[in-house]
N, C-alpha and C positions, 0 to 999 in steps of 0.2 A: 484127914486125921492127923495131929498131934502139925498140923501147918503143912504138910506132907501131901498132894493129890495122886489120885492113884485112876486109872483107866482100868473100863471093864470090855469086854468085845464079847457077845453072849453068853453074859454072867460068867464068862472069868476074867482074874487079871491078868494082864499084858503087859503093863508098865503103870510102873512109880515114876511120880517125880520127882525134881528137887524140893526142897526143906525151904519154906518161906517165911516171914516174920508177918507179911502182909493178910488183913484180913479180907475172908473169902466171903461176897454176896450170891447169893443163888440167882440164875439168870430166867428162871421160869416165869412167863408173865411182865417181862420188861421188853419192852421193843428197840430190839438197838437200832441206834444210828446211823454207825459204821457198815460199810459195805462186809458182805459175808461170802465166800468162796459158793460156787454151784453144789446143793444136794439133791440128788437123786434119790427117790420113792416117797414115801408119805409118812407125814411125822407124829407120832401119837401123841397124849396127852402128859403134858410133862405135871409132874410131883415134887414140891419140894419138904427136905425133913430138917431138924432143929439140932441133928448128930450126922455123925459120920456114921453110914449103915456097916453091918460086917458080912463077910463074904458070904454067910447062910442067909443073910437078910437079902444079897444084892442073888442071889442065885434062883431064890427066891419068886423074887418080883418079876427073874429071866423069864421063870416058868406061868407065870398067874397073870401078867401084861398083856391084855389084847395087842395083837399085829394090826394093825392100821388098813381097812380097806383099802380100797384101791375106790377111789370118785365115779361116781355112776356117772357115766358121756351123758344122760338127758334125764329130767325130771319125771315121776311119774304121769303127772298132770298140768297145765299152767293156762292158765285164766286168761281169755283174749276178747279186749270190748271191741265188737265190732262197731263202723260207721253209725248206724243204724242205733247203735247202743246196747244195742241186747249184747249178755256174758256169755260168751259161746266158752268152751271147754277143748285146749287141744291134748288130748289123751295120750301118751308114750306106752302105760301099759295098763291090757285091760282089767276093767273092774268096776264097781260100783264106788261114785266118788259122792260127798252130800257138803257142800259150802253155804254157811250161816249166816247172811248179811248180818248189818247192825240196825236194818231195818228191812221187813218184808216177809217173806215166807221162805222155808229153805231152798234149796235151788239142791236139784240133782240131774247127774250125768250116770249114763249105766253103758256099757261099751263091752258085750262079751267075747270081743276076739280079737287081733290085729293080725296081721301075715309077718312072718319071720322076717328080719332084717337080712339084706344083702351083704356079703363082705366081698369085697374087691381085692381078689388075693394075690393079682396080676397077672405075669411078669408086669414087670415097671422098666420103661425106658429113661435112664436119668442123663441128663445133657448138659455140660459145663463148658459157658460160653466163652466164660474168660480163662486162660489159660494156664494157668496158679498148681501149676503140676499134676494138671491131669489131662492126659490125654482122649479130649473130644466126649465119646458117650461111652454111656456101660451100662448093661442088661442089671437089672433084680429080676430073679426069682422068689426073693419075699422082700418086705421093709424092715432096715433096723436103722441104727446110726452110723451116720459117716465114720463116725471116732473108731467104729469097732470093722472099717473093712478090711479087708487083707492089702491093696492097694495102699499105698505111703503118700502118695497124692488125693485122693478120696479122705481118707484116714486125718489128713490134715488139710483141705480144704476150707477157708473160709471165704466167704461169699454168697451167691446166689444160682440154685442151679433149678434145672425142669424137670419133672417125672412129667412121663403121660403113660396114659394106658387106653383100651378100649374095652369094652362089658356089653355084654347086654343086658337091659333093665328088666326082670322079672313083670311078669302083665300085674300080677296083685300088688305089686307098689304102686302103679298107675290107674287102680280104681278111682273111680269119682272123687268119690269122697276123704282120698287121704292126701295128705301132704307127706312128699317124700324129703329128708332131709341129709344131708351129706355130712359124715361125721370123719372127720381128721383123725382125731383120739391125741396121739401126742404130738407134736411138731417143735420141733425147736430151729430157729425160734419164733419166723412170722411165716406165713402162706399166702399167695396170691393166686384165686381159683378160677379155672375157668371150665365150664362143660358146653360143648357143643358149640364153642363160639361166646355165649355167655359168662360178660364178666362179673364174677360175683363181689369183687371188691377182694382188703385185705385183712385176714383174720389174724391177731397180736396176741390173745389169749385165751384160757379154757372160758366156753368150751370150743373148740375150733369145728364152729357146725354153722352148716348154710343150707337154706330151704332151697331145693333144687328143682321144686315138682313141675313149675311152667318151661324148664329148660330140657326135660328128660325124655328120652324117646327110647324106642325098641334097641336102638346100635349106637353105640354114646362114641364119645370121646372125651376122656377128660385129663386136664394139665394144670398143675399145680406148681409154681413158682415157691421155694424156700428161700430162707435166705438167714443164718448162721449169722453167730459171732466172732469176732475177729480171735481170741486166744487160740486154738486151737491151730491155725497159722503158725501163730510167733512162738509156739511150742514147736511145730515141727522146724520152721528155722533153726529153734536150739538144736537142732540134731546137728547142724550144716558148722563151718566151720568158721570161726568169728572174723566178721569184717571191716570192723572198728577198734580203734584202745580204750576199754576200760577201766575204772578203777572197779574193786574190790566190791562194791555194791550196786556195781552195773551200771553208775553213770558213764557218760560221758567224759574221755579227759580233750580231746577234741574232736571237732566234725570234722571226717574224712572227707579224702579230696575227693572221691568218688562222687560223694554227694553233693558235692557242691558243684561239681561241673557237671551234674542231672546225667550221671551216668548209672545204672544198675548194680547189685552188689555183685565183685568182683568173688564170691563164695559159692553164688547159687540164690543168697536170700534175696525172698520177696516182703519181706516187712521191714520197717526202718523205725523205731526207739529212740530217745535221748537216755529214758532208763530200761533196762530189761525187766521188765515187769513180769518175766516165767521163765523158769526149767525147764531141761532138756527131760526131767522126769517128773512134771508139772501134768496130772490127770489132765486128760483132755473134756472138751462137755460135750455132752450128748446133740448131735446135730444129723439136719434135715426131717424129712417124714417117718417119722417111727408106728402111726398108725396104733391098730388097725385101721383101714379105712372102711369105710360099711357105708351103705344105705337104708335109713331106717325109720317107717312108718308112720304119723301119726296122725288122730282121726279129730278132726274140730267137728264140736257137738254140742247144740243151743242147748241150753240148760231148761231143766222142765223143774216148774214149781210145785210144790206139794204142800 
C-alpha cells in the first residue's frame, strides 16, 4: 500500500516495511529461477488482487482459506498392464472402481475389504559411521528430525547415518493375494533400504514407497541408510569459534595456513567455505527419517468387463 509492504502471520500484522519508489509484481503463478530457502508443510493455493487488501479483508481470508492437506502416501487405485496384457487393478483402498477405455466395454474392479496397514513404531537404532560429533549409536524411541534432537552433534549432523529395527509382519499382509509395500512417509533427504538382506535400491522422492512383499517374512529386519544435506553442519560450525579472517561478508581475506598444510580446524570445525554461506542462527532443515514408517496393503485385481 501507498509503495509500503506490510507482512501478516495469521491475519495480523507483524511488520511494515520500508517505503519504496519501485513497482511491485505479484509472484503467484511465476516460477522462479533463483534458488529459494527449505519450506516446511504444504502450500495452498495462492490469489492474487489488483489493490492492496485492508486488515478486515486480510483477516478475513485468515478465517475462509482452506489449510492445505497433507499428500495421501498412496493412490486409491493405479492401473498395472500385465505381461500377458490384460489391465489388472492394484487397489490401496477398498471399493468399487469402473474405468472407460476409448474403446471396448467398461472394465470394473470391486474390492470390499483390505487389512489395516502396519506402523513400525520401533524403537530405531540409529548409527553414525563417520564421526562428525557424534558419538557412535543412539536409541529412538520414535522418529522425528535430526535438527530437533536434544544432542548438538545429532542436531547438527550432516551425512549419512543407519536406522534398523526388527518387526514382526502381521499374517494378513502376507495373504496371497496382496502386495505388501513399505512406505517411508517423510525422509530428508534420500533413503537406501534394505529388509532382510534385500536391497531395494535408492529412494530420492515422494513417495518414498517400495514393494516389499517377496522380501517379507514372519521376523523382519530392516535398515535403512539416510543421507542429509550439508547446511545444517556449517550452521552448527557457526556455533564454534572462527578459524579464518574474514571480511564483512564472509569471504575470504586469505587461506589459512591450517589449510594449506592439510591440517584440521584448529577451532573444532568440520566444514571449510571460501564464503560462509549460513548463520550461527540460520533455521536448520529438517533431516533423516521422519516417517511414519508403515506397511501397507494392496490387492492387484484383473478387471471384469461389463
Amino acid at each position: 500500500r501507498d509503495g509500503r509492504p506490510t507482512l501478516y502471520l495469521n491475519g495480523k500484522r507483524v511488520h511494515e516495511g520500508m517505503k519504496s519508489d519501485y513497482r511491485v509484481h505479484p509472484g503467484a503463478a511465476v516460477k522462479h529461477k533463483r534458488g529459494i530457502g527449505p519450506f516446511w508443510g504444504g502450500l495452498g493455493e495462492f490469489k492474487t488482487f489488483d489493490r492492496a487488501l485492508s486488515e478486515m479483508e486480510i483477516a478475513d481470508l485468515m478465517q475462509t482459506t482452506a489449510i492445505p492437506a497433507e499428500p495421501a502416501t498412496s493412490p486409491d487405485i493405479e492401473l498395472v498392464r500385465h505381461d500377458d496384457g490384460d489391465l489388472w487393478a492394484r487397489v490401496w483402498r477398498a471399493g468399487s472402481y469402473v474405468a472407460t477405455p476409448a474403446h471396448g466395454d467398461q472394465l470394473h474392479w470391486e474390492v470390499s475389504s483390505l487389512p489395516e496397514a502396519f506402523e513400525l513404531s520401533g524403537p530405531w537404532d540409529l548409527e553414525f559411521r563417520l564421526a562428525w560429533g557424534v558419538h557412535g549409536q543412539v536409541r529412538l524411541d520414535r522418529l522425528s528430525s535430526w535438527s530437533d534432537h536434544p544432542d548438538s552433534g545429532v542436531k547438527y549432523f550432516s551425512g549419512t547415518a543407519t536406522y534398523r529395527t526388527t518387526f514382526p509382519a502381521p499374517q494378513a499382509l502376507r495373504a496371497r493375494d496382496y502386495r505388501c509395500f513399505l512406505h517411508l512417509a517423510t525422509v530428508a533427504v534420500i533413503a537406501q533400504v534394505k529388509l532382510n538382506g534385500h536391497d531395494f535400491g535408492t529412494l530420492w522422492q515422494r513417495p518414498f514407497r517400495v514393494d516389499v512383499t517377496d522380501a517379507l517374512r514372519d521376523d523382519n529386519i530392516l535398515e535403512i541408510k539416510v543421507t542429509n544435506l550439508w547446511p545444517n553442519r556449517m550452521i552448527g560450525d557457526e556455533q564454534l569459534p572462527e578459524d579464518s579472517e574474514r571480511n564483512e561478508n564472509g569471504t575470504l581475506k586469505q587461506w589459512p595456513p591450517w589449510l594449506l598444510a592439510g591440517q584440521p580446524s584448529p577451532t573444532g570445525r568440520y566444514t571449510f567455505t571460501s564464503w560462509r554461506l549460513w548463520k550461527k542462527d540460520s533455521p536448520l532443515q529438517q533431516s533423516g527419517l521422519i516417517g511414519p514408517v508403515s506397511l501397507t496393503p494392496a490387492k492387484e485385481i484383473r478387471a471384469v468387463k461389463k
